[in-house]
C-alpha positions in Angstrom: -44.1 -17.7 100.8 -40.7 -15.9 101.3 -39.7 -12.9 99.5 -37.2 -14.3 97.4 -39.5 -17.3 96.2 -42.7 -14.7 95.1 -39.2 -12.3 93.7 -38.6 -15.5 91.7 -42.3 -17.0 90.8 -42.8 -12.9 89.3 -39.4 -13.0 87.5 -40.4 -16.7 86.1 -44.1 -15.3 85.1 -42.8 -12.2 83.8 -40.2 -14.5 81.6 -42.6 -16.3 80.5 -45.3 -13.8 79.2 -42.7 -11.8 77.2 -42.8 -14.1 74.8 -47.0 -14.0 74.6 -48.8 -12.5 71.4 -45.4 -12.9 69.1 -44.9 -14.7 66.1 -41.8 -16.8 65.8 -42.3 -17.8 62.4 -42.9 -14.4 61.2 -39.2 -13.0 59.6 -38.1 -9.9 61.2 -38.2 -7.2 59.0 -35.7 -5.7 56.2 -35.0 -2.0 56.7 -35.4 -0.6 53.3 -37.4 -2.9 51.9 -40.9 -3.9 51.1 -42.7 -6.2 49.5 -43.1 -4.9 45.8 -45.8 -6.1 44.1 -49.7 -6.8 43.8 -51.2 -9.4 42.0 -55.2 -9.2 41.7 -56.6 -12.3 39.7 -59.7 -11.1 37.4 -61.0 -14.4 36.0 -58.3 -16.5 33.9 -56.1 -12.8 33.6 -54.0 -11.4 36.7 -53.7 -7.4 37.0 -49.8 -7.1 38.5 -49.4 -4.0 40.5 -45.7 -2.8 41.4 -44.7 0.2 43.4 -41.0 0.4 44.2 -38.5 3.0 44.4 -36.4 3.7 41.8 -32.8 3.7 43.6 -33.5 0.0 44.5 -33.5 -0.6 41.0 -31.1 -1.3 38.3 -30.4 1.9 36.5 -31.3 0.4 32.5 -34.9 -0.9 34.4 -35.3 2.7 35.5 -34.3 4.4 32.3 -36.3 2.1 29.9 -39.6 3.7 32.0 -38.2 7.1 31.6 -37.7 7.8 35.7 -35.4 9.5 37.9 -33.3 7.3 40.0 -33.3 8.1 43.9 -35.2 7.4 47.0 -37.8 10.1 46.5 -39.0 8.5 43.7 -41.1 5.5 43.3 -41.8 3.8 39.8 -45.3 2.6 39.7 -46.3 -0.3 36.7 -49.8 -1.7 36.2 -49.1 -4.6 33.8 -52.4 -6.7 32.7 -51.8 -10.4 31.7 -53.8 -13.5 30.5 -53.0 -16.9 30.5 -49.5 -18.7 32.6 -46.4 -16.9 33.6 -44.2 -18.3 30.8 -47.1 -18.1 28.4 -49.0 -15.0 29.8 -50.0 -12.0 27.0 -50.3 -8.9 27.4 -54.0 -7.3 27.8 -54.3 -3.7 26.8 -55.9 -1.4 29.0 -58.1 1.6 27.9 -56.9 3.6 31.1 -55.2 3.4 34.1 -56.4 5.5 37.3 -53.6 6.1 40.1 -53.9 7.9 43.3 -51.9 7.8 45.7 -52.4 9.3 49.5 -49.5 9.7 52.1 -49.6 9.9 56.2 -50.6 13.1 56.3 -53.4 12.7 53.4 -52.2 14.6 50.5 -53.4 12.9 47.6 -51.5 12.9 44.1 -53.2 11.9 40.7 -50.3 10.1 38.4 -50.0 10.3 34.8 -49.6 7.2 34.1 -48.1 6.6 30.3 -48.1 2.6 28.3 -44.7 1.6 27.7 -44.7 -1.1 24.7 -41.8 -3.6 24.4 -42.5 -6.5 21.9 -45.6 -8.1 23.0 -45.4 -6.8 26.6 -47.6 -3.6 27.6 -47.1 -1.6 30.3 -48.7 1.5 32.1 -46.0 3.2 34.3 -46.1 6.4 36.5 -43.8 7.7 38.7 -44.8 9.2 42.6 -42.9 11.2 45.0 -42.1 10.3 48.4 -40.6 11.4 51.2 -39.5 8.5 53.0 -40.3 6.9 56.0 -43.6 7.4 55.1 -46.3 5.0 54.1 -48.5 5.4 50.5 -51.8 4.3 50.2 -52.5 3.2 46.2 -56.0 3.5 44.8 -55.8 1.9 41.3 -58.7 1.5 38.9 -57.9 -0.2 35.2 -60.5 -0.6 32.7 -61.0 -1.9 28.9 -64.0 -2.9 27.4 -64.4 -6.0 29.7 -64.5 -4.1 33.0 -63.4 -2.0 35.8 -60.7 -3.2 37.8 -60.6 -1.4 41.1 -56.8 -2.5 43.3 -56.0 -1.2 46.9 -52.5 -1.5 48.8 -50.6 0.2 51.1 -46.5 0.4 50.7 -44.3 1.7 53.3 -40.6 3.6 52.2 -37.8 3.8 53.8 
């Protein structure tokens, strides 16, 4: 085999294998954003999780949960539901644990507050990031039925 057709065969092979191990289906990714929220089903109820931060917000969402809006701060909201989206009701919760861990492991309890508005409830907390960095959430939710232990990882930009 000449030099120029093995030059060509590698070139071909090499073409060829680039493209090995990626997903084409897979949407690249948006700078900025994440995906939001958590949903952990418990039986007929669904324990919605949502981490976001606050300057990707509209400002009346941010002021009605009492937060600071900009990119180091990230509005956390544990909301407990029963039944179907349009028909779901609010399930109180007895408490609501947050910790959150950075990169670098720092850990940060949040005080996490309800927020009542008509029928909804809502426990909210706000966290501080400094961004890129990735947060690891730890949250445990409990009323007299149980312990509801979620896990998630969010990355900011």
């Amino acid at each position: 085999m000449t030099a120029r057709r093995l030059l060509a065969s590698m070139l071909c092979a090499a073409a060829l294998l680039s493209g090995c191990g990626r997903e084409a289906s897979a949407p690249p990714p948006q700078v900025g954003h994440t995906a939001s929220n958590e949903a952990v089903r418990i039986g007929d109820a669904v324990m919605n999780i949502s981490a976001i931060q606050t300057d990707k917000l509209p400002a009346q969402i941010v002021q009605r949960y009492g937060a600071e809006r900009n990119a180091r701060t990230v509005l956390i909201v544990v909301a407990m539901r029963f039944g179907e989206d349009a028909t779901a009701t609010s399930v109180p919760l007895d408490k609501v644990q947050v910790v959150v861990t950075d990169l670098l492991g720092r850990k940060q309890e949040i005080a996490m507050r309800e927020v009542r508005e008509g029928d909804s409830i809502d426990y909210v907390g706000t966290v501080t990031v400094s961004p890129p960095d990735t947060l690891r959430f730890q949250v445990k939710a409990s009323n007299s039925h149980g312990i509801y232990p979620a896990q998630f990882n969010r990355d900011f930009f």
